[in-house]
N, C-alpha and C positions, 0 to 999 in steps of 0.2 A: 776485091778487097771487102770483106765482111766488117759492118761497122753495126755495134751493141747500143738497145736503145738505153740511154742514159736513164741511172739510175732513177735522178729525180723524178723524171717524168713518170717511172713503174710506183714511187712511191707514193706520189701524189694522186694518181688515176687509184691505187691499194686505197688510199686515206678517204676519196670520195666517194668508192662506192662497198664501204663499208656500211653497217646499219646505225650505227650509234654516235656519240656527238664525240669529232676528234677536234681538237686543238693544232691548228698545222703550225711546225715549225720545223719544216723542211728546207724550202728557200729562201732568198733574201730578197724579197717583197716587200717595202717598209710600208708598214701599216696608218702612218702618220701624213698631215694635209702636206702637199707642193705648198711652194713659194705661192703667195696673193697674185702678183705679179705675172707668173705663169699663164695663169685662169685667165687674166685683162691680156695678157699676147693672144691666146688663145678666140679671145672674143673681138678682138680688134681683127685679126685675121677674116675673122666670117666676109667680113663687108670689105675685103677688097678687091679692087677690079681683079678681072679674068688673068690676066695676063701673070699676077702673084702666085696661080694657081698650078701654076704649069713648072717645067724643071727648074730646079735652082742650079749653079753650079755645080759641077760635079762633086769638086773639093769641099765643099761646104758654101754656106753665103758668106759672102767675101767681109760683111759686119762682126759675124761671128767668128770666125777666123782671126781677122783680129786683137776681137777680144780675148779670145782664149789666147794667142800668142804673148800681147801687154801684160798679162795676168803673169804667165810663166817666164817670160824674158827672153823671148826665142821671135823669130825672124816668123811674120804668118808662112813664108813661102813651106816652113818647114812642117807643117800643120797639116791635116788631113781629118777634116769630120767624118765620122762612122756611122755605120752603125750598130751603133752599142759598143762598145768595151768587147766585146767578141771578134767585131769584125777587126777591130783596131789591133787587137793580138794576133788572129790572123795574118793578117797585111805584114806585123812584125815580124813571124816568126817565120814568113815568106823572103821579104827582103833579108833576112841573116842567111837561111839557106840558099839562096840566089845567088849569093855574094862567092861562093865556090873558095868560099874557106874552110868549108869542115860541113859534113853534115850531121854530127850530131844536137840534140840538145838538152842541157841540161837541167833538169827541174829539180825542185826542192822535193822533199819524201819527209811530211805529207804533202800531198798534190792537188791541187785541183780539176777536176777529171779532166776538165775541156783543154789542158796544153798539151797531156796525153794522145789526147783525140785531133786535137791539132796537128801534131808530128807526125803522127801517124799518116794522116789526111793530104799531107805535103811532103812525105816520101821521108822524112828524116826520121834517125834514131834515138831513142831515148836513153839517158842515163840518168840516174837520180845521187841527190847527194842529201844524207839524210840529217833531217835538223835536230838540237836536242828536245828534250820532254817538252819544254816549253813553247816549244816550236823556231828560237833563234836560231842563226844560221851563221854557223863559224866559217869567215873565210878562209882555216888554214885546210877543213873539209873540202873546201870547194878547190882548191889549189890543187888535192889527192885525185880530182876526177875530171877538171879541165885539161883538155890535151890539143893538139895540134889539129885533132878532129871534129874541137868544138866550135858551132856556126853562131849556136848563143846560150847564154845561160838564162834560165825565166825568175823572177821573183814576183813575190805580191807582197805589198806593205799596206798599209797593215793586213793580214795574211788571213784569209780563207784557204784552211779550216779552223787554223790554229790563235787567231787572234795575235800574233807574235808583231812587233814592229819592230823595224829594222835600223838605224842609229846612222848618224852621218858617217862615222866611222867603217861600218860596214858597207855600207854604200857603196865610199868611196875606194874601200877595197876591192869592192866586187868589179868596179870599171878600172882599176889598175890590174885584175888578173884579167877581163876582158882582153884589155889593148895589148900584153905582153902575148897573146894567144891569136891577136889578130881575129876577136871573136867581139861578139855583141852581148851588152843586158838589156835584157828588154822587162824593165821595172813595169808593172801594172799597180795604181795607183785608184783604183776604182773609188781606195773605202780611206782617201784620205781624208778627207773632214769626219774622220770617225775616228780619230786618235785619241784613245783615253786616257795615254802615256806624257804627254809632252814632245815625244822624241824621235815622232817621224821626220822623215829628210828624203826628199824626195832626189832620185836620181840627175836631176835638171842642176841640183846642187853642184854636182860635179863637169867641171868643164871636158866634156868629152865628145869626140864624134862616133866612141864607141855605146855609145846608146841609145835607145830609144824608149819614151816613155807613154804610154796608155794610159786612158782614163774616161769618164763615160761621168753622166749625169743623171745618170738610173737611180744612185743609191744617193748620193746627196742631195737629189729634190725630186726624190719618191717619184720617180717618172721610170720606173723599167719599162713598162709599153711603149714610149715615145723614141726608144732606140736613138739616141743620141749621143754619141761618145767621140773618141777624138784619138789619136795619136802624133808623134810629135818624132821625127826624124832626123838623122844628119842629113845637112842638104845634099849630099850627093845620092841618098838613098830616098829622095821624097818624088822623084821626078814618075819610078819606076811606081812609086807604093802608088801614087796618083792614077796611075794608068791600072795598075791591078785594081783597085776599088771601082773603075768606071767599068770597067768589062764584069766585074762582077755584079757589081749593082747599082751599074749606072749614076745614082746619085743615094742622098737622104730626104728624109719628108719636111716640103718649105716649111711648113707652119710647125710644126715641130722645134725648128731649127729655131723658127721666128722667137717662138716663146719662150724659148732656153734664153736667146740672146738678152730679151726684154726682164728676166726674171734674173739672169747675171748681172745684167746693170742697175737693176732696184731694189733686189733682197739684200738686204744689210747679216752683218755677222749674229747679229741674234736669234734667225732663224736656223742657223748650225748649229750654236751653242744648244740651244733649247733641245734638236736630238739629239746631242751630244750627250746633257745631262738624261735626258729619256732614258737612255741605251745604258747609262752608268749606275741608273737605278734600277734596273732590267736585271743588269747583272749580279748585283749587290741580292734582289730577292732571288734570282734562279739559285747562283750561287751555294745562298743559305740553303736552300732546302735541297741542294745536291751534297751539303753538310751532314745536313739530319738523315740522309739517309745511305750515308759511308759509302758515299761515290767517292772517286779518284775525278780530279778535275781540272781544265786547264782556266783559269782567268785569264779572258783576252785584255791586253793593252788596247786593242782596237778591233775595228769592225763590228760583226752580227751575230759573231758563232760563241761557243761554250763546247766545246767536248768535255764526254763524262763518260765513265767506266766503273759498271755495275757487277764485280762478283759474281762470276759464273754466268755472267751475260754479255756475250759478245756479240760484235757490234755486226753482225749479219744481217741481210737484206730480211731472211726469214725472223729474226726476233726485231726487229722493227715493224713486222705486217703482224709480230704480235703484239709488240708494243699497244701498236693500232688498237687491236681489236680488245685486248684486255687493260688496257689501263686511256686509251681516249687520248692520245700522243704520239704525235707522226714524227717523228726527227731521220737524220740519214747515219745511214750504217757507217761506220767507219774505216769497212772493207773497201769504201768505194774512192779512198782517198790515198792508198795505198797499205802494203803490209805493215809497217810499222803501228797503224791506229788501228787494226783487225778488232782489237778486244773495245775499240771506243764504240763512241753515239757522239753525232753530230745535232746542235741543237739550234735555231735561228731564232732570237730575240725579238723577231720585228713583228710582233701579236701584243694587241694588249689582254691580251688573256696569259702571260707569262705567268706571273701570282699561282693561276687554278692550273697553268702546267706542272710549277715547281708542285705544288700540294697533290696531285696526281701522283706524279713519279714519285714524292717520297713516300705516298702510302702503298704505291705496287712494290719498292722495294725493302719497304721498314721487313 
């Protein structure tokens, strides 16, 4: 099985060893402080006995588990700490094809590469069902392409690449054509406290055993290195995902764990809010200056991205390594997300250098 190295990473190594000064806004890296609280787990950690040092539970530390289950309204046993929002999608989209209900699965178009690569990775087929310009995702679409062979369908709310959020309404559609199919959603939830809509709804909303929901603490308290993320199972499906994550990777990092849990329990809602509005002015200047310079453009509800589409520049790996080199701006192709956004550009907000992006790209393309 031949597996392609991801785009990011060719972009980013393109971006660094370039000669002149780029602005990366390739990944979603937030460029803003962690919680206070983080840094005091982190330090409190140093000085304990030996013995904290050593493995935690597999599933997570049983404090934290907890927590995350009180928070979402779920039983901990159903709970599984990851790591990262990667592995936690994994482990999901393992248990649907397990389940010897179907082995296809169905992703939204545009995509995010890694559920692709996932599928692939874990022997199932992919079918795509494509969203509109906006990037919303009509469930009577979805109803055209689930079949008897589907093991699950993937969403992400609010949505990388397209910024789209997904409405309780749809949601709950999507777990009513689930269960009629004997098939699974498996909602990823990464970039929930980055809704700029109002109108996220998170899958949990809906009473089902046909779902499963992800979600990571990467992007809400600026911690992507400390790989800490989580998923949330039917409990007949937690027993199994328990044991695939031990074999895979044994466990997550205690002190990591520790400090998420100590920084869940003391960041108050103003530390969201605050990148909330960050990201809302981000896009309000990227925006404009993808105005001024007669780009096509999608304004995300949520998340970190902006897709834009420049007149006779399509969104290929090669005119983003020119991006690079002639205008000082790294963004991702929008080939890499599927066919539908070929002629995009993918743009990540999480630099405070956005301002001297936008003023970049509208002077390469005026």
């Amino acid at each position: 099985m031949n597996y392609e190295t991801p785009r990011f990473y060719r972009v980013m190594r393109y971006a660094r060893e370039t000669d002149r000064d780029v602005i990366d806004m390739v990944g979603g890296n937030p460029d803003w402080e962690p919680p206070a609280a983080l840094r005091d787990g982190l330090r409190e950690y140093a000085d304990f006995e030996p013995a904290r040092f050593q493995y935690p539970p597999s599933a997570g530390l049983d404090d934290l588990r907890g927590e995350i289950a009180a928070r979402r309204g779920v039983d901990p046993e159903q709970v599984v700490v990851t790591n990262g929002a990667g592995e936690a999608n994994y482990l999901a989209m393992a248990a649907a094809l397990e389940r010897d209900a179907g082995s296809e699965v169905v992703l939204t178009e545009p995509v995010y590469p890694y559920y692709p690569g996932k599928t692939t990775l874990l022997g199932g087929r992919q079918r795509f069902v494509e969203t509109d310009p906006d990037g919303h995702l009509d469930p009577r679409a979805v109803r055209e392409v689930v079949s008897e062979e589907t093991a699950c369908l993937v969403v992400n709310t609010p949505n990388n690449p397209t910024g789209a959020v997904y409405p309780h309404e749809t949601m709950a559609e999507l777990v009513s054509i689930a269960e009629e199919h004997d098939a699974l959603v498996l909602s990823d939830e990464v970039y929930d406290h980055f809704d700029l809509s109002g109108r996220f709804a998170s899958a949990l909303e809906v009473d089902s055993a046909n779902r499963i929901v992800t979600n990571a603490f990467s992007k809400s308290m600026a911690i992507t290195g400390f790989r800490v993320g989580y998923a949330i199972f039917p409990h007949e499906l937690a027993a199994s995902a328990r044991t695939r994550h031990m074999l895979v990777n044994v466990t997550g990092s205690r002190p990591a764990q520790y400090a998420v849990l100590r920084a869940l329990r003391e960041t108050g809602p103003d530390y969201y809010r605050a990148n909330r509005e960050r990201l809302r002015e981000r896009v309000e200047t990227f925006t404009a200056a993808l105005e001024t310079a007669g780009a096509d453009y999608t304004r995300p509800d949520g998340g970190f991205y902006v897709m834009a589409r420049f007149e006779g520049y399509p969104g290929t790996l090669e005119n983003v390594e020119r991006l690079i080199d002639e205008a000082g701006v790294a963004g991702m192709p929008g080939e890499s997300f599927g066919e539908s956004r070929r002629e995009w550009l993918r743009f990540a907000l999480v630099t405070p250098r956005v301002e001297a992006a936008a003023a970049r790209l509208a002077a390469y393309f005026e």
